[in-house]
KOLKETOR-774962 format. One record per residue: residue number from 0; residue in three letters; x, z, y of N, C-alpha, C in turn. Coordinates in steps of 0.02 Angstrom, whole numbers, plus 32768, in hexadecimal, padded with zeros to 4 digits. Layout:
# residues N
+-------+-------+------+------+------+-------+-------+-------+------+------+------+
: vexza : pator : n_px : n_pz : n_py : ca_px : ca_pz : ca_py : c_px : c_pz : c_py :
+-------+-------+------+------+------+-------+-------+-------+------+------+------+
:   NUM :   Ala :    X :    Z :    Y :     X :     Z :     Y :    X :    Z :    Y :
...
+-------+-------+------+------+------+-------+-------+-------+------+------+------+
This chain:
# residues 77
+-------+-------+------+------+------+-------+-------+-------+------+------+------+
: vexza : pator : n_px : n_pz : n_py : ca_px : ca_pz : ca_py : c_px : c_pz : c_py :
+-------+-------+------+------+------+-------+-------+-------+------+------+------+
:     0 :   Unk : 7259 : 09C3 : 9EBC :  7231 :  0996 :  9E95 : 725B : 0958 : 9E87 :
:     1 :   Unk : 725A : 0936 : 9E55 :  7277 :  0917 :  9E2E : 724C : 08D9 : 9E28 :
:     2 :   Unk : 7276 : 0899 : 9E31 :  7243 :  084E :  9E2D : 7261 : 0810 : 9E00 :
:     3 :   Unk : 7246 : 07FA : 9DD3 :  7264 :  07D1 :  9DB4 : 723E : 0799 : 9D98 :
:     4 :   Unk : 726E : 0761 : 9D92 :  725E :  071E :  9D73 : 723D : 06FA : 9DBD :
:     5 :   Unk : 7202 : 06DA : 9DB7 :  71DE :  06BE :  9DF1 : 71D4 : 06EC : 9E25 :
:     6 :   Unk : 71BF : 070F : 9E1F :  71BA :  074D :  9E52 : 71FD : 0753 : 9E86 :
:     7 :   Unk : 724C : 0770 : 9E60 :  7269 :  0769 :  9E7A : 727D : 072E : 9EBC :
:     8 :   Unk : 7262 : 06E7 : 9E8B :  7285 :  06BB :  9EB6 : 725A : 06C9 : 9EE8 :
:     9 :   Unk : 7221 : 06C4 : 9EF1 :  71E5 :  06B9 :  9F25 : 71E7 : 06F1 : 9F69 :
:    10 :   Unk : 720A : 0737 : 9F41 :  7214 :  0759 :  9F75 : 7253 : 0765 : 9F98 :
:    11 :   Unk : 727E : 074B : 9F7C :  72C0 :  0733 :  9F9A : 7302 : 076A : 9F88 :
:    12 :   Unk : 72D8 : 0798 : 9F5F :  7316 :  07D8 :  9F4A : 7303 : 07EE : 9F16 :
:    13 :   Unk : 731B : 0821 : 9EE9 :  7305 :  081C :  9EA8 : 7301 : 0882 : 9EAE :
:    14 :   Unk : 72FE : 089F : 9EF1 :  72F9 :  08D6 :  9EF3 : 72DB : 08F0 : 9F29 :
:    15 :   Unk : 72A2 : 091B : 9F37 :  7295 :  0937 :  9F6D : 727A : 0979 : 9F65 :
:    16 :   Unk : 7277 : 0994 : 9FBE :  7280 :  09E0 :  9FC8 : 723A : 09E7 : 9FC5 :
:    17 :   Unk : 71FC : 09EB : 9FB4 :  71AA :  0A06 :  9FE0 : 71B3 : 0A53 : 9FD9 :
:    18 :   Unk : 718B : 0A66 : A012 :  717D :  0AA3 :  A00C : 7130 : 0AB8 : A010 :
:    19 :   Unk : 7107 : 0AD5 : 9FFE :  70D2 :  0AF1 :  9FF8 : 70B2 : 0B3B : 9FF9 :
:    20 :   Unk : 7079 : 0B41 : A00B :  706D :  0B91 :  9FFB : 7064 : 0BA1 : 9FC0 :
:    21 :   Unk : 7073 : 0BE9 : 9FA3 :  706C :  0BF1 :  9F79 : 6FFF : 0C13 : 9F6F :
:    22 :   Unk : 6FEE : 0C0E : 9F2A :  701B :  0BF4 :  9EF3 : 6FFF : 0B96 : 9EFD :
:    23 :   Unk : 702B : 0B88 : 9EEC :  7015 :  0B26 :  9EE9 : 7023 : 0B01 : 9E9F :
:    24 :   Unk : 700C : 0AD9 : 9E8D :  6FEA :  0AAC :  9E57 : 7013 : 0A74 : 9E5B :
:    25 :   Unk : 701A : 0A55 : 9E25 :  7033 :  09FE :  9E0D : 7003 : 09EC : 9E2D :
:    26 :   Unk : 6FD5 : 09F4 : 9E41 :  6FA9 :  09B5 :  9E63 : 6FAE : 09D3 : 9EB7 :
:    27 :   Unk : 6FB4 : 0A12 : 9ECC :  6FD1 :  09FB :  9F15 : 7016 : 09EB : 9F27 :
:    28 :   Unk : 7033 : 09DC : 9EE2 :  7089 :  09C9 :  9F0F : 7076 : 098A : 9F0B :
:    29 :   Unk : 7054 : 0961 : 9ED9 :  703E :  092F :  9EC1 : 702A : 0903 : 9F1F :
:    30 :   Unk : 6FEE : 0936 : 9F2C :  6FD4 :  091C :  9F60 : 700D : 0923 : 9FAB :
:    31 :   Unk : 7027 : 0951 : 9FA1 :  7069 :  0949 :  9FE7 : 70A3 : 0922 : 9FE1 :
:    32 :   Unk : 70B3 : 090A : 9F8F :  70DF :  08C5 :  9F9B : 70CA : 089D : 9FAB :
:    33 :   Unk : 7086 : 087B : 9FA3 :  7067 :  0846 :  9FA2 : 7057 : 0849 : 9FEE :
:    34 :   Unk : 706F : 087E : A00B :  7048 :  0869 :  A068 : 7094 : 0863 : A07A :
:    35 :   Unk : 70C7 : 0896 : A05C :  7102 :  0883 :  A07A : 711B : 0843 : A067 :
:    36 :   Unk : 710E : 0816 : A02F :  712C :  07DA :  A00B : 7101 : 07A4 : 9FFE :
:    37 :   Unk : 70D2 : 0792 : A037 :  70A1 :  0768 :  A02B : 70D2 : 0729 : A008 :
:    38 :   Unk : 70DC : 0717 : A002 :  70FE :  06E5 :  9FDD : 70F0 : 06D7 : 9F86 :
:    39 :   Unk : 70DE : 0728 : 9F7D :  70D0 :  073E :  9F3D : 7085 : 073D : 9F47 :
:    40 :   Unk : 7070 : 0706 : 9F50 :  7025 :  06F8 :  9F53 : 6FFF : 06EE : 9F17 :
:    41 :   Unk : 702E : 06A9 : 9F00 :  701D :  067C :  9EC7 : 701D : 069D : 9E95 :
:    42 :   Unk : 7042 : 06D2 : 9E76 :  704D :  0713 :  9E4E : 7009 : 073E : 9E4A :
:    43 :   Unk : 7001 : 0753 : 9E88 :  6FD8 :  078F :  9E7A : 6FB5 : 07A4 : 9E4D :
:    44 :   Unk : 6F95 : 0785 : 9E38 :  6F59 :  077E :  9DFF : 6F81 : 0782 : 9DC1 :
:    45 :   Unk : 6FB0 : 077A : 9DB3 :  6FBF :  0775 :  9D73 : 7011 : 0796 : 9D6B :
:    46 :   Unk : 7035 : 07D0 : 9DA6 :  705E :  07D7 :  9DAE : 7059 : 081D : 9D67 :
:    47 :   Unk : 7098 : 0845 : 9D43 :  7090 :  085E :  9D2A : 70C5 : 0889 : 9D3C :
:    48 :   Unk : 70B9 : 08EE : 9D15 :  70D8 :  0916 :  9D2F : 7105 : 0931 : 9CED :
:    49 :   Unk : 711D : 0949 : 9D07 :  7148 :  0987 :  9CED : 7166 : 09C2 : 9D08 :
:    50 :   Unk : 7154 : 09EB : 9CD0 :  7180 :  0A1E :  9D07 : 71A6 : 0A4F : 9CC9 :
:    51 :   Unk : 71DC : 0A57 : 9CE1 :  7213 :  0A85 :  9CB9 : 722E : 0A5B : 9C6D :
:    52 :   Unk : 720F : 09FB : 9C80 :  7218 :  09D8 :  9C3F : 71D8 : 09DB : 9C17 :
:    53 :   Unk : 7197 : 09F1 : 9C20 :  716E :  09EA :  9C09 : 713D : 09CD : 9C32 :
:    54 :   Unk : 710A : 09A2 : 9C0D :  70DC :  0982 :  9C35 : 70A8 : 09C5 : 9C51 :
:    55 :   Unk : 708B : 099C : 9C84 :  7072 :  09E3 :  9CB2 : 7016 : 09CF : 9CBC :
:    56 :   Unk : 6FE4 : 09D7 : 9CC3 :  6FAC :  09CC :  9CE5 : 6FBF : 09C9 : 9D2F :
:    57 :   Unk : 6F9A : 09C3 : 9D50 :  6F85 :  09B0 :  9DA3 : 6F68 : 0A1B : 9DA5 :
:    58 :   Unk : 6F58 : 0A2C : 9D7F :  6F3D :  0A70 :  9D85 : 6F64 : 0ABD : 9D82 :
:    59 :   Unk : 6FB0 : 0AA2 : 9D64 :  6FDB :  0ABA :  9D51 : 6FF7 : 0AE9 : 9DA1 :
:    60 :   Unk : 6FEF : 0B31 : 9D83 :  701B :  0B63 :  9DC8 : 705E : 0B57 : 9DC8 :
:    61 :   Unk : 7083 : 0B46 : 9E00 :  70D4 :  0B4D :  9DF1 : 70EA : 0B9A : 9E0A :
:    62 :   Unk : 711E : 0B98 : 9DE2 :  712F :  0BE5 :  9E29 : 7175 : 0BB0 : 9E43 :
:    63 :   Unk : 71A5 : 0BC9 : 9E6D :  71DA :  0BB3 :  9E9A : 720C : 0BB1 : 9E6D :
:    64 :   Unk : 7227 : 0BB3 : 9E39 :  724F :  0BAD :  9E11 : 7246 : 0B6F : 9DE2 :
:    65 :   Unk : 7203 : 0B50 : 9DE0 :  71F5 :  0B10 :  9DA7 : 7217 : 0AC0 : 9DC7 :
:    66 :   Unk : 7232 : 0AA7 : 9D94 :  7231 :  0A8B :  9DA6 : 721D : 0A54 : 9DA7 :
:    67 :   Unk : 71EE : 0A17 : 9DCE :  71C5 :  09EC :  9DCE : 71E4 : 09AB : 9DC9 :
:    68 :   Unk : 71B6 : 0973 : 9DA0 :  71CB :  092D :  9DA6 : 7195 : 0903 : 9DB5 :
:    69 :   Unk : 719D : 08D5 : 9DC0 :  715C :  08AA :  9DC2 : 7177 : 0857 : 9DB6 :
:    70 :   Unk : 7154 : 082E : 9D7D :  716D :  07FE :  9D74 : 7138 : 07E3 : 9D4D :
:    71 :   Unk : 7146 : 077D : 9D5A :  7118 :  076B :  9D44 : 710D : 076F : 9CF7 :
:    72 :   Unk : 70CB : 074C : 9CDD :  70CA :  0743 :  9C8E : 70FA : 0728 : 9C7C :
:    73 :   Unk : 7114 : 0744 : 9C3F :  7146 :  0712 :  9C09 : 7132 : 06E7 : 9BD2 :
:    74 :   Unk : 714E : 06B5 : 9BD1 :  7142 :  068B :  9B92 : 7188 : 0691 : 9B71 :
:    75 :   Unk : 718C : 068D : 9B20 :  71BF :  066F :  9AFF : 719D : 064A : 9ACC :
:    76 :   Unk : 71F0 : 0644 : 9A90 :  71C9 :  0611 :  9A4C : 71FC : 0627 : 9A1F :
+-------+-------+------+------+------+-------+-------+-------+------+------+------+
């Protein structure tokens, strides 16, 4: 899993291993960073996914080959 922008800083690396049972969801890796990275508190609510480069739901099946991001909202101009 893959972390970037605020996220990154907050969790102190910009990459980590979770493992889960299968099959598991954007919203339970969602919920096992957030116990492993409490830090990523302030985020939660508004953290966003991707997976394989596309934005993902919280409902989304992964299989073991996807690969996941999670990062906050973006602004530009």
């Amino acid at each position: 899993m893959r972390l970037f922008a605020r996220a990154r800083d907050l969790a102190g690396t910009d990459e980590l291993c979770l493992t889960a049972e299968q099959p598991v969801t954007v919203g339970t890796l969602r919920t096992i960073l957030l116990q492993r990275c409490p830090a990523l508190g302030p985020l939660a609510k508004s953290l966003l996914a991707a997976v394989d480069a596309d934005y993902a739901a919280d409902d989304r099946v992964l299989t073991e080959t996807n690969e996941v991001a999670f990062f906050p909202p973006v602004s530009g101009g």
